[in-house]
Wavefront OBJ file of the C-alpha trace (Angstrom):
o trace
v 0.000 0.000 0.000
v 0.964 3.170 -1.283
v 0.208 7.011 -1.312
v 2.591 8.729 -3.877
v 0.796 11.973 -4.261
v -1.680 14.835 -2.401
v -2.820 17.784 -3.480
v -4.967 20.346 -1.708
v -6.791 22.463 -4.799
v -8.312 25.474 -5.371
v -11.625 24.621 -7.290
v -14.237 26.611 -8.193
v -17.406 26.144 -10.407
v -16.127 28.022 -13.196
v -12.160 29.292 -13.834
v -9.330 26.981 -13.806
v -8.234 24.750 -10.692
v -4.988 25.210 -9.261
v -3.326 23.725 -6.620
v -2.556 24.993 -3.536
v -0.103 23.046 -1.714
v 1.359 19.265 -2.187
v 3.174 16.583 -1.145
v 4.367 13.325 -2.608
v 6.830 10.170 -2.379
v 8.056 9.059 -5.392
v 10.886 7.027 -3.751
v 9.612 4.446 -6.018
v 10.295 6.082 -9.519
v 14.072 6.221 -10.465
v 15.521 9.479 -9.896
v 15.422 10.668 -13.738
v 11.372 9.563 -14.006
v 10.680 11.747 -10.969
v 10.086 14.874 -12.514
v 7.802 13.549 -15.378
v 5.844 11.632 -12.577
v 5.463 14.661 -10.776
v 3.794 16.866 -13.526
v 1.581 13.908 -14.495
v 0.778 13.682 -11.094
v -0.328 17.144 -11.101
v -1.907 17.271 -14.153
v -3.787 14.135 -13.088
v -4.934 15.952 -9.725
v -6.142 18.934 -11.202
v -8.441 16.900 -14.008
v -9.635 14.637 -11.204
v -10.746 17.423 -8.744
v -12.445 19.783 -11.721
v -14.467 16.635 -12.503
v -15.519 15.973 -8.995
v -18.767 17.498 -8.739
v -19.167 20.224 -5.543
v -19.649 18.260 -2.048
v -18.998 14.901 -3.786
v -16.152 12.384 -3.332
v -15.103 9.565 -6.161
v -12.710 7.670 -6.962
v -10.325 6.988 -10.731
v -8.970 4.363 -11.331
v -6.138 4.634 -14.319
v -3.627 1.397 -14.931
v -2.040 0.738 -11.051
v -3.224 4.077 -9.975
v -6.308 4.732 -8.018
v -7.320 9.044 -7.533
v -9.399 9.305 -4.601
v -10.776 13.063 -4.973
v -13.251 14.908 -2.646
v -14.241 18.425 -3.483
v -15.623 19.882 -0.474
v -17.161 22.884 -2.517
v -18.933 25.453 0.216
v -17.341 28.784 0.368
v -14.044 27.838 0.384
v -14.321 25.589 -3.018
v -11.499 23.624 -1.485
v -11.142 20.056 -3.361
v -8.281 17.305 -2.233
v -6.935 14.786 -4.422
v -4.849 11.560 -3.453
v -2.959 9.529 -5.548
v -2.411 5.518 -4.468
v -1.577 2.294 -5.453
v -4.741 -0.124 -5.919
v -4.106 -1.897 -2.770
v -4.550 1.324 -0.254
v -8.082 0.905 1.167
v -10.799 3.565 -0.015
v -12.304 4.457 3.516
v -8.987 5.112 5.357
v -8.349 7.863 2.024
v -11.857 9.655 2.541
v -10.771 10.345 5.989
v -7.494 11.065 4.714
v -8.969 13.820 2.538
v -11.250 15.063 5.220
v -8.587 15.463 7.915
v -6.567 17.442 5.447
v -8.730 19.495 4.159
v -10.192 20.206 7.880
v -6.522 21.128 8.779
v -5.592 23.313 5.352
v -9.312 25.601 6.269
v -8.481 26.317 9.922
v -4.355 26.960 9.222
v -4.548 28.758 6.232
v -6.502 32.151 5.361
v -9.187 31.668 2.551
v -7.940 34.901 1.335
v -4.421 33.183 0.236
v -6.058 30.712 -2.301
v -5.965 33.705 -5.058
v -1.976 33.567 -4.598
v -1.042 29.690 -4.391
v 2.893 30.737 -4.620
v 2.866 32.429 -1.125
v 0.818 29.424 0.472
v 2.296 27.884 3.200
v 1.204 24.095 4.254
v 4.368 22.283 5.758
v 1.494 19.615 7.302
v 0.774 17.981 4.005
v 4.342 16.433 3.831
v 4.128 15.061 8.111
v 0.408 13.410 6.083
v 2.103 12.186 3.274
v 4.627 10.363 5.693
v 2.142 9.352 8.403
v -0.758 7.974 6.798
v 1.467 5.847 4.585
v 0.016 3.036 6.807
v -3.586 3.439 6.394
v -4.695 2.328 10.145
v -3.724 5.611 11.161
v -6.215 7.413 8.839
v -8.947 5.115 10.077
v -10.243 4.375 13.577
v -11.976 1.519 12.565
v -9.749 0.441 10.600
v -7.311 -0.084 12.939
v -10.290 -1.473 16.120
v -10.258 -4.246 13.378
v -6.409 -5.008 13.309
v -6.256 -4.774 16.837
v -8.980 -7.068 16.732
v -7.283 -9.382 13.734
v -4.188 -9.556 16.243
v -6.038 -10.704 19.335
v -7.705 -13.128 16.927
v -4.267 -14.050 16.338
v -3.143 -14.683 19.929
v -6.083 -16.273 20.817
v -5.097 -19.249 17.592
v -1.682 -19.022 18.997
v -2.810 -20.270 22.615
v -4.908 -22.798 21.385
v -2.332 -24.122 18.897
v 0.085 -24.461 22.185
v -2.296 -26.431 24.264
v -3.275 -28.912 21.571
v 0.605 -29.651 21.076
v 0.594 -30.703 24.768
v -1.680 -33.426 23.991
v -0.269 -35.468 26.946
v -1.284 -32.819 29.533
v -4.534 -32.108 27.429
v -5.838 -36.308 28.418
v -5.058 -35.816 32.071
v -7.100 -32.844 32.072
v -10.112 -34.330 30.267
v -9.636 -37.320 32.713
v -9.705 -35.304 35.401
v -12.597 -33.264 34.610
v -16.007 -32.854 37.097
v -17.202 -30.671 33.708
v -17.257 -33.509 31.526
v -19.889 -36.105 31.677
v -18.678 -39.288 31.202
v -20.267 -39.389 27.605
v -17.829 -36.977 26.612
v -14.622 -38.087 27.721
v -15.848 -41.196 25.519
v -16.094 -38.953 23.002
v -12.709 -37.493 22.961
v -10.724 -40.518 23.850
v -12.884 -42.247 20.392
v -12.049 -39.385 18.606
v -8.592 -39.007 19.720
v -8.008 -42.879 18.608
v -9.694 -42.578 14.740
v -6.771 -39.098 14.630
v -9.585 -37.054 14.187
v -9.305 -33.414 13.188
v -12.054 -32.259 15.739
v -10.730 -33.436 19.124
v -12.170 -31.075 21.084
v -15.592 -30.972 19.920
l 1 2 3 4 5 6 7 8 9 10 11 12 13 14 15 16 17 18 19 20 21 22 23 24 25 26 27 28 29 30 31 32 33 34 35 36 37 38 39 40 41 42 43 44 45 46 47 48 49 50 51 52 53 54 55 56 57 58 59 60 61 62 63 64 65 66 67 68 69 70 71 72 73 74 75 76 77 78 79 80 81 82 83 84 85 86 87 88 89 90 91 92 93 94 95 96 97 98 99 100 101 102 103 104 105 106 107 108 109 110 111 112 113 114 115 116 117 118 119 120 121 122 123 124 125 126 127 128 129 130 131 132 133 134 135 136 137 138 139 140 141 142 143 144 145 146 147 148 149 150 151 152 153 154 155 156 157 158 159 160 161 162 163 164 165 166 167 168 169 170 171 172 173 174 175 176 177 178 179 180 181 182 183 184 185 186 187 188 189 190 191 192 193 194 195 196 197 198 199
């Protein structure tokens, strides 16, 4: 999973978009594609975000690359753009976009977008870095790792009692849980190798 590219844009109903500030990791692309990438990149953002209808979010898909764009429209006719590799989940970039664009309204003056040169947005590239790893874009995205992992230790400490299958017969012998039906059971199906012993 990937993010090479965001762009925070300037676009209004009618007039050309520009963009306002960017960041982007092209560590990927050989030193002498890098510049190429970049204007492409650009050029892709701006087409993406003027086609984005106001208060709308969509998503492009061209070759590997996926453009996740969400023009927030309102009176700031703010739009964000970020370019990924297929593989970087689509909820964890809306929230992306959001955050930024929540961060670019209340840091920089509305009365800046009419001179993008003098913008300053040193934020986008601490984004760019961050939410590289798309759990930290997305709360519950990352509830369901932490849940994946538990699920994880919980196979682990299972798979560590059945290997002490020794131990694991004295305690079924033992057992004042167990009726006596069911210690049949697992000493039958412990016998025929079965792949359900516990049941």
């Amino acid at each position: 999973m990937k993010i090479f590219s965001i762009a925070i844009l300037h676009a209004p109903p009618s007039g050309a978009t520009t963009v306002l500030s960017t960041a982007s990791d092209l560590t990927s692309f050989s030193f002498f594609q890098r510049g190429s990438v970049q204007e492409f990149m650009t050029f892709f953002a701006r087409t993406v975000a003027e086609r984005t209808q106001e208060g709308q979010r969509q998503s492009v898909q061209e070759r590997e690359y996926t453009f996740h764009s969400y023009n927030r429209g309102g009176a700031e006719q703010i739009a964000a753009v970020i370019i990924c590799d297929q593989e970087y989940p689509v909820r964890p970039a809306f929230s992306l976009l959001s955050k930024i664009l929540d961060d670019f309204t209340s840091k920089v003056p509305q009365s800046s977008y009419s001179n993008p040169g003098s913008i300053s947005f040193p934020d986008i590239e601490n984004y760019i870095q961050k939410y590289q790893d798309p759990t930290q874009a997305d709360s519950i995205m990352r509830v369901q790792q932490e849940l994946d992992e538990t699920k994880i230790v919980l196979h682990k400490t299972i798979e560590s009692v059945l290997q002490r299958g020794e131990k694991l017969d004295n305690l079924v012998d033992r057992s004042n849980a167990l009726s006596a039906q069911s210690k049949m059971f697992y000493k039958t199906a412990k016998k025929q190798n079965s792949c359900c012993v516990l049941m």
